[in-house]
Backbone atoms as SQL, in Angstrom:
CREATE TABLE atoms (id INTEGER PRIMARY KEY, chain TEXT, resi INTEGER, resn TEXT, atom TEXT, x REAL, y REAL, z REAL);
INSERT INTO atoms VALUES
  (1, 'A', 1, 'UNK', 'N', 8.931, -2.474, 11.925),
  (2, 'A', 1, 'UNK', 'CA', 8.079, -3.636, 11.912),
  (3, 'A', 1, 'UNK', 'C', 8.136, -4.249, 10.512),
  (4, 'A', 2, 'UNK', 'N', 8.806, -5.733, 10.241),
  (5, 'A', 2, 'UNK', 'CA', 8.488, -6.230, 9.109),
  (6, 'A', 2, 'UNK', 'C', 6.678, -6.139, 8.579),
  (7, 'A', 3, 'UNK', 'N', 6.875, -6.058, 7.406),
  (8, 'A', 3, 'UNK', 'CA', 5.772, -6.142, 6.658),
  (9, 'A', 3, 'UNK', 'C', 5.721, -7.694, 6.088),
  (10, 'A', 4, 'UNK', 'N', 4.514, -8.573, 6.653),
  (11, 'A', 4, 'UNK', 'CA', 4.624, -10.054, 5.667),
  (12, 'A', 4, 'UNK', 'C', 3.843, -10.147, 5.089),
  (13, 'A', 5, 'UNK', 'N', 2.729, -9.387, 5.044),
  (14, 'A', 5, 'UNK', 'CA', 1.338, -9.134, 3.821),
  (15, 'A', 5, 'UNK', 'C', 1.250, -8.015, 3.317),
  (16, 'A', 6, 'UNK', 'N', 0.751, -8.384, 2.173),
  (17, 'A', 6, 'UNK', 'CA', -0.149, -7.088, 2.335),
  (18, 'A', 6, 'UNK', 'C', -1.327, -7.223, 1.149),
  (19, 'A', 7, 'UNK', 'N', -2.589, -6.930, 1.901),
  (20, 'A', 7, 'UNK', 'CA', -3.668, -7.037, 1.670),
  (21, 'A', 7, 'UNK', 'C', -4.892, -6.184, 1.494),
  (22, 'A', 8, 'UNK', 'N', -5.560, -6.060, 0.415),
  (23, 'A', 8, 'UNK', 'CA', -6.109, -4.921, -0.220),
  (24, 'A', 8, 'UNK', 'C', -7.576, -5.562, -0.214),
  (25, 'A', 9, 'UNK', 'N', -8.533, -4.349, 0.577),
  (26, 'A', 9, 'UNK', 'CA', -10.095, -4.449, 0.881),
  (27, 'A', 9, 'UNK', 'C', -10.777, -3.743, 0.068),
  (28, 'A', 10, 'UNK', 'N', -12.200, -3.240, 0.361),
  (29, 'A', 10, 'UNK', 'CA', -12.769, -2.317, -0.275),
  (30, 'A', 10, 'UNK', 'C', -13.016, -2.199, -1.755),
  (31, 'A', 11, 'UNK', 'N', -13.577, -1.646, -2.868),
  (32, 'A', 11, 'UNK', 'CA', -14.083, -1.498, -3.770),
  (33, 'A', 11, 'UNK', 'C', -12.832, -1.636, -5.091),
  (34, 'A', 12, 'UNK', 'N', -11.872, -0.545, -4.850),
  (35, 'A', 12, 'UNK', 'CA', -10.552, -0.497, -5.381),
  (36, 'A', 12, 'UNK', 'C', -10.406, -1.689, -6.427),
  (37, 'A', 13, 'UNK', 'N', -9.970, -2.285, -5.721),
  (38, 'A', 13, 'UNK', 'CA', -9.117, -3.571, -6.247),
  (39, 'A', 13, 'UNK', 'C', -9.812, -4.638, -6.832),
  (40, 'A', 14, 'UNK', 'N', -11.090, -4.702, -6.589),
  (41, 'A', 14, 'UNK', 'CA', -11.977, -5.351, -7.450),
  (42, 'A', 14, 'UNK', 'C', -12.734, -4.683, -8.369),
  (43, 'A', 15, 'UNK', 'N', -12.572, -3.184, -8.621),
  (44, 'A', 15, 'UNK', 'CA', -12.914, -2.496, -9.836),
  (45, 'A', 15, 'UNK', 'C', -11.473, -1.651, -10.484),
  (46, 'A', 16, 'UNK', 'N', -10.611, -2.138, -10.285),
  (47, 'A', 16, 'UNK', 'CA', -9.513, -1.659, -11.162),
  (48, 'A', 16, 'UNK', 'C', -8.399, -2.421, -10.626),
  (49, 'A', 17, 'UNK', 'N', -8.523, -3.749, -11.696),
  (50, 'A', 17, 'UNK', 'CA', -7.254, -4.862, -11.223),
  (51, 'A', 17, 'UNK', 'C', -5.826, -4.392, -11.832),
  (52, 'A', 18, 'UNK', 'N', -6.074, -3.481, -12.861),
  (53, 'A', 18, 'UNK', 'CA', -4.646, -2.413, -13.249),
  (54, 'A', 18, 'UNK', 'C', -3.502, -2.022, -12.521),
  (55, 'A', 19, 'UNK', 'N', -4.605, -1.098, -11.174),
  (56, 'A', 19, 'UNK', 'CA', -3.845, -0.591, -10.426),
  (57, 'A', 19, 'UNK', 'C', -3.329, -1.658, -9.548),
  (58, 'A', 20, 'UNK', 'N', -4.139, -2.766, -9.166),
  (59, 'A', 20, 'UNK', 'CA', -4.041, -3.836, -8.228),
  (60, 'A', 20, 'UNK', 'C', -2.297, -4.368, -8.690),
  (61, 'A', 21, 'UNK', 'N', -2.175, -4.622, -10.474),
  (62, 'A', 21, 'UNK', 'CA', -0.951, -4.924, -10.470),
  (63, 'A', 21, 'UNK', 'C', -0.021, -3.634, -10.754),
  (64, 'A', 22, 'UNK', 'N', 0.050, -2.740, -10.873),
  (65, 'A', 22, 'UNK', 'CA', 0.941, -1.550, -10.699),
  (66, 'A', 22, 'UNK', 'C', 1.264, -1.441, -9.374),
  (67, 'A', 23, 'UNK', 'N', 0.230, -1.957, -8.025),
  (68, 'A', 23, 'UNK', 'CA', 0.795, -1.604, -6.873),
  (69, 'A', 23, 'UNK', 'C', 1.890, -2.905, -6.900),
  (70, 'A', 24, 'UNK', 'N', 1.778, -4.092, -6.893),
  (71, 'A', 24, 'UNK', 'CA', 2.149, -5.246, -6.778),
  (72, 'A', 24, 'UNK', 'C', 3.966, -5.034, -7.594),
  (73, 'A', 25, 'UNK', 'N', 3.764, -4.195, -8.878),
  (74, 'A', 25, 'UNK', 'CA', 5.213, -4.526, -9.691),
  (75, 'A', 25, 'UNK', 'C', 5.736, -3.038, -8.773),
  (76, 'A', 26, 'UNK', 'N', 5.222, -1.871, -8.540),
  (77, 'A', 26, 'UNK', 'CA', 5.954, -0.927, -7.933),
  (78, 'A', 26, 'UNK', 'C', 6.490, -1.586, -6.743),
  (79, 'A', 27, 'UNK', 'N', 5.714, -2.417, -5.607),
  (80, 'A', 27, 'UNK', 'CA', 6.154, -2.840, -4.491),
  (81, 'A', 27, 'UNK', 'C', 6.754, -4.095, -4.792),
  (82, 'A', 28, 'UNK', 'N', 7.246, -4.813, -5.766),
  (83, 'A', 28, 'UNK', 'CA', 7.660, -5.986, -6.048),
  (84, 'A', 28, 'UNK', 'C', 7.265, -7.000, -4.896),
  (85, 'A', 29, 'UNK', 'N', 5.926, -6.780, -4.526),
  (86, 'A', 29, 'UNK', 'CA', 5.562, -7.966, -3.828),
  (87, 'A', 29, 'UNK', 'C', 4.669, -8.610, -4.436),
  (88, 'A', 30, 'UNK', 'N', 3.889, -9.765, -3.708),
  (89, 'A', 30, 'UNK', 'CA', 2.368, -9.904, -4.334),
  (90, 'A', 30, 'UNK', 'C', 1.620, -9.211, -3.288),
  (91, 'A', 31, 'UNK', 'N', 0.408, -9.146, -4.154),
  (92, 'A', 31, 'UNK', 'CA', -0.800, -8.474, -3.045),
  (93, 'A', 31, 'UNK', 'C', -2.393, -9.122, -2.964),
  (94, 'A', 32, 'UNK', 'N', -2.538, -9.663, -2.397),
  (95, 'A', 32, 'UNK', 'CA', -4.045, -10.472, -1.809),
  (96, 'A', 32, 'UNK', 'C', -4.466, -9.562, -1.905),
  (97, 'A', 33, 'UNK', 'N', -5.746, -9.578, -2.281),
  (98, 'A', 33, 'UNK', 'CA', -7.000, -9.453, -2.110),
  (99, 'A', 33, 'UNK', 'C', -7.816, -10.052, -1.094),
  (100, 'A', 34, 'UNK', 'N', -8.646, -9.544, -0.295),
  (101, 'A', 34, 'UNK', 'CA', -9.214, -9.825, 0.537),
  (102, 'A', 34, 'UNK', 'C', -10.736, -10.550, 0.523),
  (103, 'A', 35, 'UNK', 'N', -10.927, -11.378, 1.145),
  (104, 'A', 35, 'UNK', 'CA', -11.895, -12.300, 0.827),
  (105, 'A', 35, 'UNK', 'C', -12.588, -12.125, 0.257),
  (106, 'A', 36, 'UNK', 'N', -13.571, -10.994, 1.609),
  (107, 'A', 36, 'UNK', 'CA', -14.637, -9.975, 1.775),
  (108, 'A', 36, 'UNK', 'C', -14.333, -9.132, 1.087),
  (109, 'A', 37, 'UNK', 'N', -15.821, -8.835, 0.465),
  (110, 'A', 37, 'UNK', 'CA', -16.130, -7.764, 0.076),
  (111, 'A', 37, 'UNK', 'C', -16.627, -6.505, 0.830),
  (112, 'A', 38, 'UNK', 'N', -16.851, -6.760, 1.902),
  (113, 'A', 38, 'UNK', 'CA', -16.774, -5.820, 3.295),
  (114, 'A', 38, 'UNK', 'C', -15.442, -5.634, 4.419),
  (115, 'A', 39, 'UNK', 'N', -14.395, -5.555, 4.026),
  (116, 'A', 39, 'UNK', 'CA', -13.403, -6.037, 4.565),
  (117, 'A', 39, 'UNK', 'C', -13.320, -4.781, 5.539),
  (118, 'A', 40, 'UNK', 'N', -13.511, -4.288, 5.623),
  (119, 'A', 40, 'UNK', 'CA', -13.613, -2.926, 6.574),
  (120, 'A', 40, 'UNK', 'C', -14.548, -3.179, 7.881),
  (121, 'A', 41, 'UNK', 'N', -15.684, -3.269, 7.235),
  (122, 'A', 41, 'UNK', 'CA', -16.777, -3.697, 8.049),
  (123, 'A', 41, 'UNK', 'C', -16.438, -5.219, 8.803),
  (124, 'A', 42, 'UNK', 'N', -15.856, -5.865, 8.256),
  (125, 'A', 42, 'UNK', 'CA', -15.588, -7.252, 8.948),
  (126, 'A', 42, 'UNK', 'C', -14.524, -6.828, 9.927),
  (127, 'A', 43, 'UNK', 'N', -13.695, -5.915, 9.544),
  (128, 'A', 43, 'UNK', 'CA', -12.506, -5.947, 10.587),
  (129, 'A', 43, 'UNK', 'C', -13.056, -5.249, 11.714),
  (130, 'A', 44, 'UNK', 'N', -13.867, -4.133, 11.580),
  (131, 'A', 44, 'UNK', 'CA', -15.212, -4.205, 12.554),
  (132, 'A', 44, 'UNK', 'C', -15.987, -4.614, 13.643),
  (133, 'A', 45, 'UNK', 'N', -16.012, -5.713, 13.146),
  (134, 'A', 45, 'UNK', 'CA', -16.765, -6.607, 13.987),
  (135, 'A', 45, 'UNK', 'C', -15.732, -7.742, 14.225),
  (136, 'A', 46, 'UNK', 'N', -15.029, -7.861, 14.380),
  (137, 'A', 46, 'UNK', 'CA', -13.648, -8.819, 14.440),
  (138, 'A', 46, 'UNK', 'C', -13.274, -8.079, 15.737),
  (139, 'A', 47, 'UNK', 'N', -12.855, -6.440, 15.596),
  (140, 'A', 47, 'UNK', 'CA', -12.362, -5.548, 17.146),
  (141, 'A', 47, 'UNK', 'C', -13.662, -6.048, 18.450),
  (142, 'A', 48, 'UNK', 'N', -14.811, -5.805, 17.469),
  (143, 'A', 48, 'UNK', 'CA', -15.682, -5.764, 18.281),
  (144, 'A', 48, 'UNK', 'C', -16.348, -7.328, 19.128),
  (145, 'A', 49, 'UNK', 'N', -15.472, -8.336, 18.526),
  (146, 'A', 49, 'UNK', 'CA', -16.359, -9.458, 18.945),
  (147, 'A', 49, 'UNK', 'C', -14.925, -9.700, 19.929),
  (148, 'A', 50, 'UNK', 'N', -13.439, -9.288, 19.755),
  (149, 'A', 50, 'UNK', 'CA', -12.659, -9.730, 20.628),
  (150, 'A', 50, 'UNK', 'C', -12.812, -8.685, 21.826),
  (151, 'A', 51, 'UNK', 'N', -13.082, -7.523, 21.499),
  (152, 'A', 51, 'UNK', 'CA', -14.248, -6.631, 22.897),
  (153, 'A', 51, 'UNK', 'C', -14.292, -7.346, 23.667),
  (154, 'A', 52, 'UNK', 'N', -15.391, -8.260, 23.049),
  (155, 'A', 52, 'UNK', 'CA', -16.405, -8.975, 23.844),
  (156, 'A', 52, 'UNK', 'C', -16.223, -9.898, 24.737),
  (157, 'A', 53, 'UNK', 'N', -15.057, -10.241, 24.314),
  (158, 'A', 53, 'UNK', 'CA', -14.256, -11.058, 25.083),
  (159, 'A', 53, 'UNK', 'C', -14.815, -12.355, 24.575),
  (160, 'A', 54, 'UNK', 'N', -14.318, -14.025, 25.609),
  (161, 'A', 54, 'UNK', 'CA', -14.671, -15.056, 25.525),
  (162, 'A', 54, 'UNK', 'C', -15.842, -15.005, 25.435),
  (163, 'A', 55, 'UNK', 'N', -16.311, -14.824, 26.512),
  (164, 'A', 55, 'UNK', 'CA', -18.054, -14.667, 27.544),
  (165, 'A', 55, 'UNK', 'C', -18.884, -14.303, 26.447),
  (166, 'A', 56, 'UNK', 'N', -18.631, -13.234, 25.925),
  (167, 'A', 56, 'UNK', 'CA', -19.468, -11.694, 24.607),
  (168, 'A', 56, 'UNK', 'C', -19.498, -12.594, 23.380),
  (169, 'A', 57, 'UNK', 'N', -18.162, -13.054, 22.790),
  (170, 'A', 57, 'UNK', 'CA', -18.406, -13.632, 21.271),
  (171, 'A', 57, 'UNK', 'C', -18.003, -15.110, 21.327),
  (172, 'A', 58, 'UNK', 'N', -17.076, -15.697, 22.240),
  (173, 'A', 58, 'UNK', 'CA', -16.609, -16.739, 21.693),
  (174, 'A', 58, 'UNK', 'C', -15.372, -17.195, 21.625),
  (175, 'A', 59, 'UNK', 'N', -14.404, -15.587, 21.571),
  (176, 'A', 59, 'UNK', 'CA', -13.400, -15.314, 20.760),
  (177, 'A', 59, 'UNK', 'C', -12.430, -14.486, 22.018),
  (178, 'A', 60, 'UNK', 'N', -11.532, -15.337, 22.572),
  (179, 'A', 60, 'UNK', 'CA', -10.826, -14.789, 23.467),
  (180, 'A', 60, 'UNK', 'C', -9.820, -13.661, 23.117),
  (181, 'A', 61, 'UNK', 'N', -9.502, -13.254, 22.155),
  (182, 'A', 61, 'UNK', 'CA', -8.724, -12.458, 21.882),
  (183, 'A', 61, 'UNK', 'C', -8.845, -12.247, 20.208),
  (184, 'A', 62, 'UNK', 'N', -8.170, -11.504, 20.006),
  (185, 'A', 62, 'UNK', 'CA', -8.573, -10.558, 18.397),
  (186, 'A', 62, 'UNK', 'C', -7.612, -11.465, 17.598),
  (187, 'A', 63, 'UNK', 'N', -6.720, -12.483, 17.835),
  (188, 'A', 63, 'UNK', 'CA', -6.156, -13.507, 17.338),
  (189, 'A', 63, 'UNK', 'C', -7.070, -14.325, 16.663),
  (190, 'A', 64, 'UNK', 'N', -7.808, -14.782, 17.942),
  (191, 'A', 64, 'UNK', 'CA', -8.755, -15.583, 17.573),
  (192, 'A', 64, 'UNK', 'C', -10.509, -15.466, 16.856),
  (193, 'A', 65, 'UNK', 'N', -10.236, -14.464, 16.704),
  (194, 'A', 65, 'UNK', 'CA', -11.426, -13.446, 16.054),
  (195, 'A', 65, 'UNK', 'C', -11.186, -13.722, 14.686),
  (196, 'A', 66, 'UNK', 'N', -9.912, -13.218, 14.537),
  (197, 'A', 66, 'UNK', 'CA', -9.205, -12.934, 12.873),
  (198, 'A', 66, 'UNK', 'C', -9.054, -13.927, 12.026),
  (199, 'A', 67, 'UNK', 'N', -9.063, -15.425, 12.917),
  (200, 'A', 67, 'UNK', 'CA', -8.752, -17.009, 12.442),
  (201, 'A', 67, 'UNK', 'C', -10.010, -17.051, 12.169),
  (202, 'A', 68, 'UNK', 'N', -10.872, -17.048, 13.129),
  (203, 'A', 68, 'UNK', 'CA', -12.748, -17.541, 12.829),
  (204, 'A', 68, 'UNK', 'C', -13.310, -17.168, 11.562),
  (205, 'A', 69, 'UNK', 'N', -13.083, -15.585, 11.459),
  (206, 'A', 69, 'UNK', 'CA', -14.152, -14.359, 10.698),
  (207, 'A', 69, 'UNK', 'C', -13.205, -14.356, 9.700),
  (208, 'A', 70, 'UNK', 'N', -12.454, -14.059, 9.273),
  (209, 'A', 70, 'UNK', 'CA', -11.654, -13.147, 8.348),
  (210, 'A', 70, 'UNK', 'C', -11.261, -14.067, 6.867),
  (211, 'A', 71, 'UNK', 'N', -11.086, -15.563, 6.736),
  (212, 'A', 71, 'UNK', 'CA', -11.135, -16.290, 5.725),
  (213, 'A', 71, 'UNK', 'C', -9.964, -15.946, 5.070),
  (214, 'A', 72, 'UNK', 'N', -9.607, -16.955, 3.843),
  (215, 'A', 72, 'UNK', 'CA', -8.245, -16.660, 3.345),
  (216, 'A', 72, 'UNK', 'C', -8.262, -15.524, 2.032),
  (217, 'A', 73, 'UNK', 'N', -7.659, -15.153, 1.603),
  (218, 'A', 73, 'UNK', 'CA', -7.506, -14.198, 0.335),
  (219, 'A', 73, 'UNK', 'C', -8.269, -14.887, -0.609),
  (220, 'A', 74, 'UNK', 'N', -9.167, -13.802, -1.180),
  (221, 'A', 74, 'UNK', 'CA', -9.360, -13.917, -2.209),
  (222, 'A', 74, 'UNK', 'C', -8.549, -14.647, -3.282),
  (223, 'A', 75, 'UNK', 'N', -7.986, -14.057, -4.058),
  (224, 'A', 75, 'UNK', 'CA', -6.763, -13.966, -5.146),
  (225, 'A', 75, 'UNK', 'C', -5.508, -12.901, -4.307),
  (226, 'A', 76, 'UNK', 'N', -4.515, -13.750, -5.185),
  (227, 'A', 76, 'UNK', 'CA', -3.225, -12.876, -5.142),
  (228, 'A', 76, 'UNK', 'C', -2.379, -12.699, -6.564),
  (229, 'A', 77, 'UNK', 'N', -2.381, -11.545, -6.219),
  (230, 'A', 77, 'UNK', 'CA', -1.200, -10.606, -7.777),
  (231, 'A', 77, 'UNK', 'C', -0.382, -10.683, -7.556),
  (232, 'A', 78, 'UNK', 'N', -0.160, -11.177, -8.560),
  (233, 'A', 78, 'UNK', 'CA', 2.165, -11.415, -8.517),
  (234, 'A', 78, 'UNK', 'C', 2.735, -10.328, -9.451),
  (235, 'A', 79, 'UNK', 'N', 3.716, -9.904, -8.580),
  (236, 'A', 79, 'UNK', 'CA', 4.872, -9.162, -9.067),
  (237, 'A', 79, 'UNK', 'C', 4.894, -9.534, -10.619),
  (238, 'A', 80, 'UNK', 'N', 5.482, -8.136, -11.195),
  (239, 'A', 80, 'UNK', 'CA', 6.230, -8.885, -12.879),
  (240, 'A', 80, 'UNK', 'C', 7.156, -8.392, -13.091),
  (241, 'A', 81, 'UNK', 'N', 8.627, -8.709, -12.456),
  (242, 'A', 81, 'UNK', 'CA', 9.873, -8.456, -11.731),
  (243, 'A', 81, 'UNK', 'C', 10.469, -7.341, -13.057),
  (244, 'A', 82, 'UNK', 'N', 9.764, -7.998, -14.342),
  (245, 'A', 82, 'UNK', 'CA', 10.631, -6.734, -15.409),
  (246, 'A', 82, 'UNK', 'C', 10.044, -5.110, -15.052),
  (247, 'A', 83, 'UNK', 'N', 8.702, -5.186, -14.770),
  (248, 'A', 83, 'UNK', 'CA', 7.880, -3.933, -14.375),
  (249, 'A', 83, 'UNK', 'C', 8.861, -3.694, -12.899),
  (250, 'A', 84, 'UNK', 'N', 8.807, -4.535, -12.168),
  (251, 'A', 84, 'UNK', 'CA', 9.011, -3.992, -11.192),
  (252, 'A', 84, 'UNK', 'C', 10.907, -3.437, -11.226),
  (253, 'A', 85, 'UNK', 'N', 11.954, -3.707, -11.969),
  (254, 'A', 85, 'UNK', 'CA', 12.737, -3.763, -12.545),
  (255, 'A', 85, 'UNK', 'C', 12.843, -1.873, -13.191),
  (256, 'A', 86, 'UNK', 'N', 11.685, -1.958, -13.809),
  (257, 'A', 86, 'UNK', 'CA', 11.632, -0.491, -14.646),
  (258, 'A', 86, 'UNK', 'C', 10.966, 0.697, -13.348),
  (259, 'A', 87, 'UNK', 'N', 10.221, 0.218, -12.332),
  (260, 'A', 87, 'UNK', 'CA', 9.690, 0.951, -11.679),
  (261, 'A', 87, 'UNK', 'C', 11.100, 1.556, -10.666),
  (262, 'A', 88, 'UNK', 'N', 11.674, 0.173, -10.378),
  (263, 'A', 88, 'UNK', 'CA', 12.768, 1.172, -9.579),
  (264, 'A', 88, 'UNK', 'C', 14.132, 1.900, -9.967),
  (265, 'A', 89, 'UNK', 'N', 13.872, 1.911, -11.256),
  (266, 'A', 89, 'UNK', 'CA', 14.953, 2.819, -11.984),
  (267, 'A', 89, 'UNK', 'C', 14.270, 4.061, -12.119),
  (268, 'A', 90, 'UNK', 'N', 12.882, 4.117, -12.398),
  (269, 'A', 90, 'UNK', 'CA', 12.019, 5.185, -11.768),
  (270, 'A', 90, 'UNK', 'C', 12.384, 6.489, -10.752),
  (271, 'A', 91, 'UNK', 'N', 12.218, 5.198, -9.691),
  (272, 'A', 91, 'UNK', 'CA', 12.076, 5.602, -8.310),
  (273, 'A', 91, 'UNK', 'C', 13.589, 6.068, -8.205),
  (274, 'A', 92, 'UNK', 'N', 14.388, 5.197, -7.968),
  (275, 'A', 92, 'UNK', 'CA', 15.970, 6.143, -7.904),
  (276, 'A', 92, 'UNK', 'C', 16.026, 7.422, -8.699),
  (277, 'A', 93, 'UNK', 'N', 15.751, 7.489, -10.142),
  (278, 'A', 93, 'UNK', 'CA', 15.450, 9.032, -10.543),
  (279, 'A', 93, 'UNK', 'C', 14.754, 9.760, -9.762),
  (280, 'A', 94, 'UNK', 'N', 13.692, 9.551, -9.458),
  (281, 'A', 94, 'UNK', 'CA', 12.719, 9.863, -8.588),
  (282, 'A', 94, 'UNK', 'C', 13.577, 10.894, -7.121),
  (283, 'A', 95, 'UNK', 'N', 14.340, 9.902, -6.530),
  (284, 'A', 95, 'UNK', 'CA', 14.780, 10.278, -5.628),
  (285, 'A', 95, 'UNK', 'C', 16.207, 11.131, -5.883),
  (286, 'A', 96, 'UNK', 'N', 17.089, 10.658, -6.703),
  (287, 'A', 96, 'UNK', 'CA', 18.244, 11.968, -7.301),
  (288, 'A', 96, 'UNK', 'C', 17.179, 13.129, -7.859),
  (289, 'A', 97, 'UNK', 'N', 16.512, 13.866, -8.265),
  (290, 'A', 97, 'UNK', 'CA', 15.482, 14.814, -8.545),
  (291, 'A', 97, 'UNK', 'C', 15.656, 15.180, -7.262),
  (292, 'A', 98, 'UNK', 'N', 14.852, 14.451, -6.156),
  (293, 'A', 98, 'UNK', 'CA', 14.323, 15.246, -4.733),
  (294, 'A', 98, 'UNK', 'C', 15.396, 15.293, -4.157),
  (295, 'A', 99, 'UNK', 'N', 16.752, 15.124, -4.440),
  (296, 'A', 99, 'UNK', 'CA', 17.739, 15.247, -3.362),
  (297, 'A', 99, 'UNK', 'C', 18.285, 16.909, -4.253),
  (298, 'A', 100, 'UNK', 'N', 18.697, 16.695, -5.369),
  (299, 'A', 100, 'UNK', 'CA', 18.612, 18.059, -6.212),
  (300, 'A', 100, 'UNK', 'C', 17.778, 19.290, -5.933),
  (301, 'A', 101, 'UNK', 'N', 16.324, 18.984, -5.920),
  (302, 'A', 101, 'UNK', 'CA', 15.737, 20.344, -6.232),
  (303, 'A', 101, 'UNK', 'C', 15.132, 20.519, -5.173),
  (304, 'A', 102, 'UNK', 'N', 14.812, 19.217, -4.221),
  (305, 'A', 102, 'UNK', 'CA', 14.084, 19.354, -3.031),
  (306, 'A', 102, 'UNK', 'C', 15.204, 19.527, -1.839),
  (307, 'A', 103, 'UNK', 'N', 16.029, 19.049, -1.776),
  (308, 'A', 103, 'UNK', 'CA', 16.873, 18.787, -0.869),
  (309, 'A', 103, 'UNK', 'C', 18.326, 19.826, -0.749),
  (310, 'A', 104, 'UNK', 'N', 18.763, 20.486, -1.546),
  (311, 'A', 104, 'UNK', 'CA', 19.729, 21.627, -1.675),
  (312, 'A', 104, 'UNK', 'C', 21.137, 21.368, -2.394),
  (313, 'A', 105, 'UNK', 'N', 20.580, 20.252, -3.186),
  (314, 'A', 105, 'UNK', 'CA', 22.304, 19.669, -3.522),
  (315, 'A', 105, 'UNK', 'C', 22.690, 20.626, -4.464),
  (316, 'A', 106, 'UNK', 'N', 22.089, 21.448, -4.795),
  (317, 'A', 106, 'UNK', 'CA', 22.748, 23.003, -5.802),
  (318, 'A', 106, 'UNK', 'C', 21.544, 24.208, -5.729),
  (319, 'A', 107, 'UNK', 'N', 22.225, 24.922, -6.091),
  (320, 'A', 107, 'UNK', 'CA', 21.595, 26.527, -6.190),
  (321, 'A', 107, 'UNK', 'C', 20.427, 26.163, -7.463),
  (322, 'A', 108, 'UNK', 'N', 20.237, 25.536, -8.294),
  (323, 'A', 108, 'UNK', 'CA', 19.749, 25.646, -9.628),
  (324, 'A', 108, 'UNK', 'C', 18.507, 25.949, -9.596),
  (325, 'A', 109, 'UNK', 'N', 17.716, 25.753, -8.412),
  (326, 'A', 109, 'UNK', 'CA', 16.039, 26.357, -8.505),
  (327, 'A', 109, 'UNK', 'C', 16.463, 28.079, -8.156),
  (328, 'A', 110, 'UNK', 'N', 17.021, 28.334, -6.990),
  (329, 'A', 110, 'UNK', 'CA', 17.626, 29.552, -6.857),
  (330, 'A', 110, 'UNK', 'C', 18.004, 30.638, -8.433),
  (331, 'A', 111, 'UNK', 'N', 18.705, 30.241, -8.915),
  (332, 'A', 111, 'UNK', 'CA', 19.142, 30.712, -10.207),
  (333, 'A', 111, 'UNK', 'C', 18.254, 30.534, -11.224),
  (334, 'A', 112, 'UNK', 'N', 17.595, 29.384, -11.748),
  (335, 'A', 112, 'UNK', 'CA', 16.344, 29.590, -12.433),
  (336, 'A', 112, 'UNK', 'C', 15.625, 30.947, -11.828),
  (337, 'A', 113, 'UNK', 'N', 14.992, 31.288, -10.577),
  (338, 'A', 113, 'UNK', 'CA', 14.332, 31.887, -10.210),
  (339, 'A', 113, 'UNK', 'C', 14.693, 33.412, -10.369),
  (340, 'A', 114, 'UNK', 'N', 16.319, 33.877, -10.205),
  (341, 'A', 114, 'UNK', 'CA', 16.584, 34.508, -10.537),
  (342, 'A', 114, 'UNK', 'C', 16.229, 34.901, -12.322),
  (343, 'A', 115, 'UNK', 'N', 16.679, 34.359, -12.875),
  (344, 'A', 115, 'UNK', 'CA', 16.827, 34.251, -14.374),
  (345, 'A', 115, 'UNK', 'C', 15.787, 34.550, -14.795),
  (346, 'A', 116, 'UNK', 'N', 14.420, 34.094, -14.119),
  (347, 'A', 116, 'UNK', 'CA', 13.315, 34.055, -14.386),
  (348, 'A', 116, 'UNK', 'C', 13.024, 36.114, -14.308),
  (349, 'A', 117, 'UNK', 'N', 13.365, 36.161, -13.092),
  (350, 'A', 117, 'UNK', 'CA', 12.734, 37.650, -12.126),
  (351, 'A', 117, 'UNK', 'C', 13.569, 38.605, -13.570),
  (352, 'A', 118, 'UNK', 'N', 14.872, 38.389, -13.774),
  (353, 'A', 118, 'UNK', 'CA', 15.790, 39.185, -14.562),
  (354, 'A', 118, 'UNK', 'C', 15.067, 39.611, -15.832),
  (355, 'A', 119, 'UNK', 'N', 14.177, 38.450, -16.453),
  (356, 'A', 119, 'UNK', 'CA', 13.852, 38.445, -18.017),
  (357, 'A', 119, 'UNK', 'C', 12.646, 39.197, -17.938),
  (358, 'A', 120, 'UNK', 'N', 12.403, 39.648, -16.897),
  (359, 'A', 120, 'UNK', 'CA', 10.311, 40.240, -16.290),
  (360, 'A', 120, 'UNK', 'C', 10.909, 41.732, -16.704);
């Protein structure tokens, strides 16, 4: 499933806009913020009013729930392509490591371990 948002609720992101852009340059996307400050609770009552159907809320389907209730983003964090640039030279280390020590591409945790037991 493509991903075309992505959008951050709850307390988080409006008490530590740091991490808000560390997620944003790690994922080299931007990331909204969500209107609400109840964004949990709204999505909530959004399931619950398309429940309800036409008749119940108004709102024939959870489409049309999400257009009514839900409002546009807050703010959005933009990428800062050099961070995000350094993050995935990171991450490729990141992942040669786990193919190495996690994954079996050599004996070398094996033999440490030995080496280790030998010197006891």
């Amino acid at each position: 499933m493509p991903i075309r948002r992505i959008v951050l609720g709850g307390g988080i992101p409006r008490k530590n806009p740091f991490l808000v852009q560390v997620y944003a340059d790690v994922l080299g996307r931007p990331i909204e913020l969500a209107a609400s400050d109840q964004a949990c609770a709204l999505g909530a009552a959004i399931l619950g009013a398309s429940a309800a159907g036409k008749e119940g809320s108004g709102y024939a389907n959870v489409h049309e729930a999400i257009r009514a209730l839900a409002g546009q983003a807050r703010q959005t964090i933009q990428p800062d392509p050099a961070q995000t640039k350094r993050y995935d030279v990171l991450y490729d280390a990141y992942v040669e490591l786990m193919d190495h020590f996690g994954r079996g591409g050599s004996d070398l945790m094996k033999r440490l371990l030995r080496l280790r037991r030998e010197d006891q």
